[in-house]
C-alpha positions as CSV (number, residue, x, y, z in Angstrom):
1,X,103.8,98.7,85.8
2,X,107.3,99.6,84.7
3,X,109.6,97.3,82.7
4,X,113.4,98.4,82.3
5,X,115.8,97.5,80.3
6,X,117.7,95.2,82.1
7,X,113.8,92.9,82.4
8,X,113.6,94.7,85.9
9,X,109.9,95.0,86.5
10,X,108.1,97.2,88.6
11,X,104.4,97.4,89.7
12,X,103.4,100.5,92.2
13,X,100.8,102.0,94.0
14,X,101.6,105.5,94.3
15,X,98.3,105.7,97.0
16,X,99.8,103.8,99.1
17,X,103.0,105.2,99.8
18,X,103.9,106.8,103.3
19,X,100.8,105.9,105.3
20,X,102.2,104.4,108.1
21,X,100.0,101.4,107.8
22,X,102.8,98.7,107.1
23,X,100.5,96.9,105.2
24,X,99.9,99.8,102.3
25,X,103.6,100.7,102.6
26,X,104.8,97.0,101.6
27,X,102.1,97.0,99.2
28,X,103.2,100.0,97.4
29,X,106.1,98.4,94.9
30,X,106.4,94.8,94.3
31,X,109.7,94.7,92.2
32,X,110.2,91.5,89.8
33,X,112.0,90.1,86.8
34,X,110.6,89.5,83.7
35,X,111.3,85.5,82.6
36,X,111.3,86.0,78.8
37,X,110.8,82.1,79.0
38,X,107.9,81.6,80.5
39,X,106.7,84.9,80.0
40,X,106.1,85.4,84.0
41,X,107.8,87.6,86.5
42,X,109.0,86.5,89.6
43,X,109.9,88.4,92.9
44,X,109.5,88.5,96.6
45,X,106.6,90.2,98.7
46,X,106.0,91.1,102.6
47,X,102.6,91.0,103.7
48,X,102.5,93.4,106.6
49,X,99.8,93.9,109.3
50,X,97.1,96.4,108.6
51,X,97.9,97.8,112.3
52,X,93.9,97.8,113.2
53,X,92.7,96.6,116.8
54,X,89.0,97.7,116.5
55,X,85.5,95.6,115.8
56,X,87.1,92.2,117.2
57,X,89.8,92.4,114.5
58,X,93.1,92.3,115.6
59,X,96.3,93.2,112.9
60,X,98.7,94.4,114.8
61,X,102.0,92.3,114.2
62,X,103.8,89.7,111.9
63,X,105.0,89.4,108.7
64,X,104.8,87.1,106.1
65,X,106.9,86.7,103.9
66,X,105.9,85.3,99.7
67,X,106.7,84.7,96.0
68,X,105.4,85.7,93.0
């Protein structure tokens, strides 16, 4: 997790950069900002499909969009 200066926050997962799985890719930074209020961080998120049709699981399209 990175916090800037200007309460910019950033939380990565360097692993799952470039995979060409949407689901890692959109998973790889969330960026925030830091509420020196309520001591929370707040931001917006995409929850991508895994792009798996395989076992009886399908995962293949859609996104959702969400807050944190």
């Amino acid at each position: 997790m990175t916090v800037l200066p200007n309460d910019s926050v950033y939380l990565s997962w360097p692993g799952n950069l470039n995979t060409d799985i949407p689901f890692y890719d959109e998973t790889a930074l969330f960026r925030g900002v830091y509420n020196n209020v309520t001591n929370t961080v707040d931001g917006t998120w995409n929850c991508s499909p895994l792009n798996l049709e395989e076992g009886g699981y399908t995962d293949i399209k859609g996104t959702a969009k969400g807050d944190f």
